[in-house]
LUMTORZA-775977 format. One record per residue (C-alpha): x, y negated, z; residue in one letter. Coordinates in Angstrom, 2 decimals. Layout:
% LUMTORZA-775977
+---------+---------+---------+------+
|       u |       v |       w | resn |
+---------+---------+---------+------+
|       X |       Y |       Z |    A |
...
+---------+---------+---------+------+
This chain:
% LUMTORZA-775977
+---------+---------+---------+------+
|       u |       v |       w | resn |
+---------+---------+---------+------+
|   12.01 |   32.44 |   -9.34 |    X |
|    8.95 |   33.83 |   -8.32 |    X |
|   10.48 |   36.31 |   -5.70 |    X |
|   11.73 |   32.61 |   -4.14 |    X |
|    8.31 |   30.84 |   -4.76 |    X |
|    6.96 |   33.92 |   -2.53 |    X |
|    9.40 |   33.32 |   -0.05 |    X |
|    8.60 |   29.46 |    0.38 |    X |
|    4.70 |   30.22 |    0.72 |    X |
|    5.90 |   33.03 |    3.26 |    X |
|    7.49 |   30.33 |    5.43 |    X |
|    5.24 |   27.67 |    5.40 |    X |
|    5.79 |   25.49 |    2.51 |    X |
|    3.04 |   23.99 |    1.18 |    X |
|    2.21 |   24.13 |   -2.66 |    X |
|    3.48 |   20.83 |   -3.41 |    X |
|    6.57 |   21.50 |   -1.87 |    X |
|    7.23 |   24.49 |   -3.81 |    X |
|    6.64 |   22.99 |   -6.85 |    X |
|    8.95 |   20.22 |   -6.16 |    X |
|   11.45 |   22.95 |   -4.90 |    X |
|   10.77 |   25.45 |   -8.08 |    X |
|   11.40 |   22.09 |  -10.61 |    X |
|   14.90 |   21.33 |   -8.75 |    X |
|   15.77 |   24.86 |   -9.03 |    X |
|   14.92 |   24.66 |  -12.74 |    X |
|   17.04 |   21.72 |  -13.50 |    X |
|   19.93 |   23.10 |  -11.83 |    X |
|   19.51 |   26.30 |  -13.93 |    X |
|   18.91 |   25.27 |  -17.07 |    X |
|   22.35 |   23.39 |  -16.34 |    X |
|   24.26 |   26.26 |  -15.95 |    X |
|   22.92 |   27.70 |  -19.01 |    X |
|   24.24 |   24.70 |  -20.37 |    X |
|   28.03 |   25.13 |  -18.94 |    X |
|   27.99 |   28.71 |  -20.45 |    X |
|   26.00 |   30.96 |  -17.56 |    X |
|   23.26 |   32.78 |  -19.37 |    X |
|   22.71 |   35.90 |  -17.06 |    X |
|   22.27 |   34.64 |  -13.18 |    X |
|   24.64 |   37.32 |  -12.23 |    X |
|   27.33 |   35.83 |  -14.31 |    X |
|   27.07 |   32.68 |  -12.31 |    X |
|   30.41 |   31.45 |  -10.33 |    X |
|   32.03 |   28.77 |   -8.49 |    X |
|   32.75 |   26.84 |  -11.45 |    X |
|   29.05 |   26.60 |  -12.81 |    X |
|   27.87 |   25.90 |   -9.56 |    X |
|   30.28 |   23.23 |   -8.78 |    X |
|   29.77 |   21.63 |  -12.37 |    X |
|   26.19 |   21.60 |  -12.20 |    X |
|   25.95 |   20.19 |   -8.53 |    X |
|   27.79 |   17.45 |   -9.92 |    X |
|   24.92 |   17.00 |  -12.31 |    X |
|   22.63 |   16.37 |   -9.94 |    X |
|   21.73 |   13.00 |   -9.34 |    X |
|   19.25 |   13.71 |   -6.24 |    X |
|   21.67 |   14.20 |   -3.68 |    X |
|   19.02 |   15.72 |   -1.75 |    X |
|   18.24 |   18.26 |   -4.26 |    X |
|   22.05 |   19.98 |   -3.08 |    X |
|   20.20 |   21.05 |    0.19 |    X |
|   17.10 |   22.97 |   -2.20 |    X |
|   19.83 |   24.63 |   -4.27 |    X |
|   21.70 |   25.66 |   -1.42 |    X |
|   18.96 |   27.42 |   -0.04 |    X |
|   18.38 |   29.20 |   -3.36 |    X |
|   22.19 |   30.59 |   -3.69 |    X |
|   21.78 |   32.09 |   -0.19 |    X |
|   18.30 |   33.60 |   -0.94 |    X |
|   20.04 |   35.19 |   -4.23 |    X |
|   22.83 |   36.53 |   -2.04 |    X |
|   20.43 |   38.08 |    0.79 |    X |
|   18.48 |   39.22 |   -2.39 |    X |
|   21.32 |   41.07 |   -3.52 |    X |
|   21.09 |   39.18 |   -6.84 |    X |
|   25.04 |   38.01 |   -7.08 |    X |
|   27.52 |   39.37 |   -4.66 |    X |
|   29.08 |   36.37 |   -3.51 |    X |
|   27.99 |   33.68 |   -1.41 |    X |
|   27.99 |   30.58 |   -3.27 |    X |
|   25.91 |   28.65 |   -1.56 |    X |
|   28.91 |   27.24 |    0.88 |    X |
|   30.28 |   25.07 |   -2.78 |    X |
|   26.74 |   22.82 |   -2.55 |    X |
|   27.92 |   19.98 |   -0.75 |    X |
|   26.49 |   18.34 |    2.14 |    X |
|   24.80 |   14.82 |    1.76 |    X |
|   23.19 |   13.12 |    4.93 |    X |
|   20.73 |   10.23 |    3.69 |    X |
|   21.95 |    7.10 |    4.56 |    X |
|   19.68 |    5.10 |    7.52 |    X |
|   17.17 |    2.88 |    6.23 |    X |
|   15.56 |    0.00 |    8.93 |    X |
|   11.99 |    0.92 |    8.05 |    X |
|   10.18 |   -2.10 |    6.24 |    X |
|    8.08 |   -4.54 |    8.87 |    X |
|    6.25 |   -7.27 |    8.39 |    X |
|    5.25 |  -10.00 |   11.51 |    X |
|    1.80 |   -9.87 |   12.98 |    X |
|    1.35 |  -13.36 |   11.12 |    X |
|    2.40 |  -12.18 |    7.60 |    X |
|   -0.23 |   -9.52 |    8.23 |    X |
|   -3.32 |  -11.69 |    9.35 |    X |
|   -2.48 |  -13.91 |    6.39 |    X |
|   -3.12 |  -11.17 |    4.01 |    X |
|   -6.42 |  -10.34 |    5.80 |    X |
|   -7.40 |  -13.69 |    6.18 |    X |
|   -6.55 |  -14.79 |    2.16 |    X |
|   -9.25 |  -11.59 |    0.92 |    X |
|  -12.34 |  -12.56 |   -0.70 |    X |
|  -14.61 |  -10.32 |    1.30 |    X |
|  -17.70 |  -11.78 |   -0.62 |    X |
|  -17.11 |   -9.56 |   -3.24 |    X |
|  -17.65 |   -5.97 |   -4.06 |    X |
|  -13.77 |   -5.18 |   -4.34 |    X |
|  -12.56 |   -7.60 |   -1.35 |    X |
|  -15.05 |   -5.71 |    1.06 |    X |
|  -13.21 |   -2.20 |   -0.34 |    X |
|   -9.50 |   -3.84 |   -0.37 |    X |
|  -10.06 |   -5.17 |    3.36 |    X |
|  -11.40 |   -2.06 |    4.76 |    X |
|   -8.73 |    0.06 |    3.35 |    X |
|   -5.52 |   -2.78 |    4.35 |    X |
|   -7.08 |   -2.40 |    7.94 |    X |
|   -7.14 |    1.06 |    8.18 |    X |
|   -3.19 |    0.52 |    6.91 |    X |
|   -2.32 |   -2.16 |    9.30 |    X |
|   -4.86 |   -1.49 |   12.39 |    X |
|   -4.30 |    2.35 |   12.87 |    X |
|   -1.58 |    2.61 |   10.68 |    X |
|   -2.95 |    5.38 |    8.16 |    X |
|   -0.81 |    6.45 |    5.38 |    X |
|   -2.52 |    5.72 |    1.32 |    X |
|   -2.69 |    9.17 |    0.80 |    X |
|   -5.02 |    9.41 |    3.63 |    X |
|   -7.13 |    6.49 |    3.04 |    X |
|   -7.60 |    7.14 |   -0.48 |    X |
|   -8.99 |   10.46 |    0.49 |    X |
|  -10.98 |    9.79 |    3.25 |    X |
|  -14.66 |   11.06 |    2.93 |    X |
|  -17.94 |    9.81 |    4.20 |    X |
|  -18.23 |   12.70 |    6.14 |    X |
|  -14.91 |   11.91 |    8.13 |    X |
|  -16.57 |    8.98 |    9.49 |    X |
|  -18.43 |    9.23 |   12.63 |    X |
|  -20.48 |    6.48 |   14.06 |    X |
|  -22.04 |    8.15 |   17.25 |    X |
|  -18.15 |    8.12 |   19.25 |    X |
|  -16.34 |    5.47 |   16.91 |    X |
|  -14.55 |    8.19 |   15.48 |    X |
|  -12.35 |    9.47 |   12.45 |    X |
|  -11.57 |   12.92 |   11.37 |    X |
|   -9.86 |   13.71 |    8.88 |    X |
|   -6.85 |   16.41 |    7.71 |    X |
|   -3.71 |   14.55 |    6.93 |    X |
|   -2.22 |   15.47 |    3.36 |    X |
|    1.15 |   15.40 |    4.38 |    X |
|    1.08 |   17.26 |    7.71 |    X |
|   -2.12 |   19.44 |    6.65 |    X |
|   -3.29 |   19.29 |   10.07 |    X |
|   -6.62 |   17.27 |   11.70 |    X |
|   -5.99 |   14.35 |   13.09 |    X |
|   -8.65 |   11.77 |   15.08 |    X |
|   -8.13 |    8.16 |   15.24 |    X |
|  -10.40 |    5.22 |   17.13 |    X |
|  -12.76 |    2.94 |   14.86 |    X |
|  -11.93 |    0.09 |   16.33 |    X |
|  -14.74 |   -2.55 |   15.97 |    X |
|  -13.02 |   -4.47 |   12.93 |    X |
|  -12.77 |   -1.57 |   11.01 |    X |
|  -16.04 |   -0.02 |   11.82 |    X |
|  -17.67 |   -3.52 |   10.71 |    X |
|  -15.58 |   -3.37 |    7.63 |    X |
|  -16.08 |    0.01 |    6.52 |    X |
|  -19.87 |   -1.06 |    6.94 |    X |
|  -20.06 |   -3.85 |    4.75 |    X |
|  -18.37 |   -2.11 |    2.21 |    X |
|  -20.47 |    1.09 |    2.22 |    X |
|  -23.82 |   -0.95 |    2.63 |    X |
|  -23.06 |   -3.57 |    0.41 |    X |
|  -20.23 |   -3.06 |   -1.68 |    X |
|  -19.73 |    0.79 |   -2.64 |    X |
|  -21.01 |    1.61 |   -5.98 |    X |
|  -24.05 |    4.23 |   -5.75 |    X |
|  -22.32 |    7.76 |   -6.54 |    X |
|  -22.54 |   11.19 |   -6.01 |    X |
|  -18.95 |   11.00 |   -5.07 |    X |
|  -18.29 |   11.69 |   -1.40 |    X |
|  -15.03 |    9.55 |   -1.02 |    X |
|  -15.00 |    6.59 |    0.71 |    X |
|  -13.92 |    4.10 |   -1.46 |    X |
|  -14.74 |    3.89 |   -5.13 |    X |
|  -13.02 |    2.15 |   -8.32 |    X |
|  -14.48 |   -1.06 |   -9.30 |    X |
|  -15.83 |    0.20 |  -12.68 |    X |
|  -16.94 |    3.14 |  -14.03 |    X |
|  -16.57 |    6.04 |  -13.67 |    X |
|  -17.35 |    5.56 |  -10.57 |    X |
|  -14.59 |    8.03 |   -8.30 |    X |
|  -12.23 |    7.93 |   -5.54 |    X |
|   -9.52 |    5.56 |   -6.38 |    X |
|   -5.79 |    6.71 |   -6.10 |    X |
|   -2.91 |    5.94 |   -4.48 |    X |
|   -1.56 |    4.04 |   -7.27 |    X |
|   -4.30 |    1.46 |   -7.45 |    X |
|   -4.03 |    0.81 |   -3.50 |    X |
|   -0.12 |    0.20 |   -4.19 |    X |
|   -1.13 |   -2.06 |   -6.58 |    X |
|   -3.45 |   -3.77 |   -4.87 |    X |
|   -1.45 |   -4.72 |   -1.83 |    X |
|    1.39 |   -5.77 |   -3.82 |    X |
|   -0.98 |   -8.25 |   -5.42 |    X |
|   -2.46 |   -9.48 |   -1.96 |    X |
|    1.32 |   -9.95 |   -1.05 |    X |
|    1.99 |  -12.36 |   -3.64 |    X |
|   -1.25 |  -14.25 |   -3.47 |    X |
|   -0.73 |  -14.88 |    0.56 |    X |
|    3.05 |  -16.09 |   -0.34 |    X |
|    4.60 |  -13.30 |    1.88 |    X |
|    8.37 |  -13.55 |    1.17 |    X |
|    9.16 |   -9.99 |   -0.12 |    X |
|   12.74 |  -10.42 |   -1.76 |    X |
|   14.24 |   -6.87 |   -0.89 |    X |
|   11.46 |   -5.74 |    1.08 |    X |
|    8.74 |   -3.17 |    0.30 |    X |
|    5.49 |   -4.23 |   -0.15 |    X |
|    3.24 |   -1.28 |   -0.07 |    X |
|    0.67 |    0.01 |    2.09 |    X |
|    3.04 |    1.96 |    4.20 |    X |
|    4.86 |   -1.32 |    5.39 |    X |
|    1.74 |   -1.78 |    7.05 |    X |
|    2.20 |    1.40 |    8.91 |    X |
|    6.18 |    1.00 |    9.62 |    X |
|    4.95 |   -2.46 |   10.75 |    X |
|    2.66 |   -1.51 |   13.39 |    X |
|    4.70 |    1.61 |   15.12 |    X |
|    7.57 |   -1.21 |   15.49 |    X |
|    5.14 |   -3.31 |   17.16 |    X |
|    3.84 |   -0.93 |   19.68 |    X |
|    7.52 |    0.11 |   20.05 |    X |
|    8.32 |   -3.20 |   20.81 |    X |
|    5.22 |   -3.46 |   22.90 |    X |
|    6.80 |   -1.07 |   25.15 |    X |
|    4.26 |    1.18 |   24.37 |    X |
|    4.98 |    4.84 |   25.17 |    X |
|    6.71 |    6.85 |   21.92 |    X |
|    4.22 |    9.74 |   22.77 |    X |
|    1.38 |    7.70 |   22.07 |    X |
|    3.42 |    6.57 |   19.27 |    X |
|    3.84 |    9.45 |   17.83 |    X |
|    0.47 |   10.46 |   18.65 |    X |
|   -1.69 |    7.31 |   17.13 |    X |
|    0.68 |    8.33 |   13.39 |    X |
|    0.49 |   11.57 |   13.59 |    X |
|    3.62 |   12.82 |   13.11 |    X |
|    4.07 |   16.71 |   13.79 |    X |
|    8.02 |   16.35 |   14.04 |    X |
|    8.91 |   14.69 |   17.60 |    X |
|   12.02 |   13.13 |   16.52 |    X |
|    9.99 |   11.43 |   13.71 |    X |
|    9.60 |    7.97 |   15.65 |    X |
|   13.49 |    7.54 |   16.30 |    X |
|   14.16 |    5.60 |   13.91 |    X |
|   11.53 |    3.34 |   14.71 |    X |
|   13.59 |    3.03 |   18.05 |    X |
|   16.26 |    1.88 |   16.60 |    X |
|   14.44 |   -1.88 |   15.60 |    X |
|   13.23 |   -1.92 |   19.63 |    X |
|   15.60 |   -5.22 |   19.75 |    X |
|   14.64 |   -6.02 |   23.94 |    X |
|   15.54 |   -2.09 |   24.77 |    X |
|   18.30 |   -1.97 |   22.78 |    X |
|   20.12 |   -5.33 |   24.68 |    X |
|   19.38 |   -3.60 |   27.66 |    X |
|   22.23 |   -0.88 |   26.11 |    X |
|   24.42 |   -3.30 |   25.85 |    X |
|   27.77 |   -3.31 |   27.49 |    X |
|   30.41 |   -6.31 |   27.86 |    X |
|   32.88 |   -6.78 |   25.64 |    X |
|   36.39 |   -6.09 |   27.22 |    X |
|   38.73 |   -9.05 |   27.27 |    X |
|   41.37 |   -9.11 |   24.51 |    X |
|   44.97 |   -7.28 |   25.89 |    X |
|   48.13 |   -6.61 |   24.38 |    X |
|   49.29 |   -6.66 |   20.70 |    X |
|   45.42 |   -8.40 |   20.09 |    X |
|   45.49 |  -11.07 |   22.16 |    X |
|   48.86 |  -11.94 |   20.24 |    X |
|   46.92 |  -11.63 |   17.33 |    X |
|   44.25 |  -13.67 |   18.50 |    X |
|   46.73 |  -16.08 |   19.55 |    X |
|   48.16 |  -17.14 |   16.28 |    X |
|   50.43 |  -14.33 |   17.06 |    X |
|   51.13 |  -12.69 |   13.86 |    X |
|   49.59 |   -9.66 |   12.07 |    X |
|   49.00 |   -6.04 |   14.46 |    X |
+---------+---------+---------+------+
């Protein structure tokens, strides 16, 4: 395990990625220990087969098959048993968007007269107006902030790499008020703070929380819809999608580092998409019978 934890590091993975990787590789271990394998060079098809099926993160199969073919190239276990993980391809899911109305109803439904409105309306615009993922906003820093150029710099958690967005003059009023009138007085360099004491950095979970709430109170129907703060996000690349605006800049304005990223954003650009359209073909043979009361094809 640590030979592979090495190996992960070597190619890029970031720590929280191999710690995700190094808990499914656990699991799937300690489950062949439980079908009888207790040396990993007495494992074979039938352990690895059994245990797969134990898996109830399909997406885990694609972790473990990397692992079988490290322990094979390692020289671990002489056969290959990587090729018995099956394959599982994550279904398509429409991303999540909300209209440009349900959106200004939250904002406008915000009681920015107090301490905890100014803070919950400067973060939902920095969701909604340059479409910034929680992890992000919940780390920002006061340093990140630069008033001079209307800036933002900051190093994305997911992507670990810098990325520079536009204060637009809504936010840069927002994150104003806040700071000047709202932020508690700390020592603590992040940008927004919890309500009470100690006064830190909030987390991710109390955003979540937070929006959900502002969801319900602006009547915003959400029956089998998401209602976090990345909805905001998924809502505002599918407008500029559907704004014809350029998947580059896209791309770009999210900060994606994979390309192919904004696709399936694509896929919900309704005016493009009818431009793909062809005719349907006029009904021939056994179904136009059918079609014609003429029996089953």
């Amino acid at each position: 395990m640590n030979t592979f934890e090495a190996e992960c590091y070597e190619i890029g993975n970031k720590e929280v990625t191999v710690k995700a990787k190094d808990s499914i590789i656990r699991r799937f271990l300690k489950d062949c220990i439980s079908l009888g394998c207790t040396r990993i060079l007495e494992l074979n098809a039938a352990h690895v087969t059994r245990a797969c099926v134990r898996v109830k993160d399909k997406d885990s199969w694609a972790v473990i098959r990397v692992f079988l073919k490290f322990i094979t190239i390692m020289g671990t276990v002489e056969t290959d048993l990587s090729t018995l993980v099956p394959h599982y391809k994550q279904p398509f899911r429409v991303p999540v968007t909300y209209s440009e109305e349900e959106i200004l109803k939250i904002e406008n439904i915000m009681d920015r007269s107090t301490d905890i409105g100014k803070r919950d309306y400067a973060m939902l615009l920095l969701a909604s107006r340059l479409g910034m993922r929680s992890c992000d906003i919940v780390n920002l820093t006061l340093d990140d902030l630069t008033y001079e150029n209307d800036k933002l710099y900051f190093y994305q958690q997911k992507t670990g790499e810098g990325h520079e967005l536009l204060m637009l003059p809504e936010i840069r009023e927002a994150l104003e008020d806040y700071i000047s009138n709202g932020r508690p007085n700390t020592a603590d360099r992040k940008v927004f703070i919890r309500e009470h004491a100690p006064y830190q950095g909030i987390t991710t979970s109390a955003l979540r929380f937070e929006t959900a709430r502002y969801f319900h109170v602006a009547g915003i129907d959400i029956k089998g819809k998401k209602h976090g703060p990345h909805a905001f996000r998924s809502s505002m690349a599918s407008s500029m999608v559907n704004d014809l605006i350029p998947y580059e800049v896209v791309i770009k304005i999210l900060g994606h580092s994979d390309p192919n990223a904004i696709k399936h954003y694509a896929k919900l650009n309704v005016e493009i998409l009818r431009l793909c359209a062809v005719e349907v073909p006029e009904p021939s043979g056994k179904f136009k019978e059918f079609l014609q009361g003429g029996g089953l094809l």
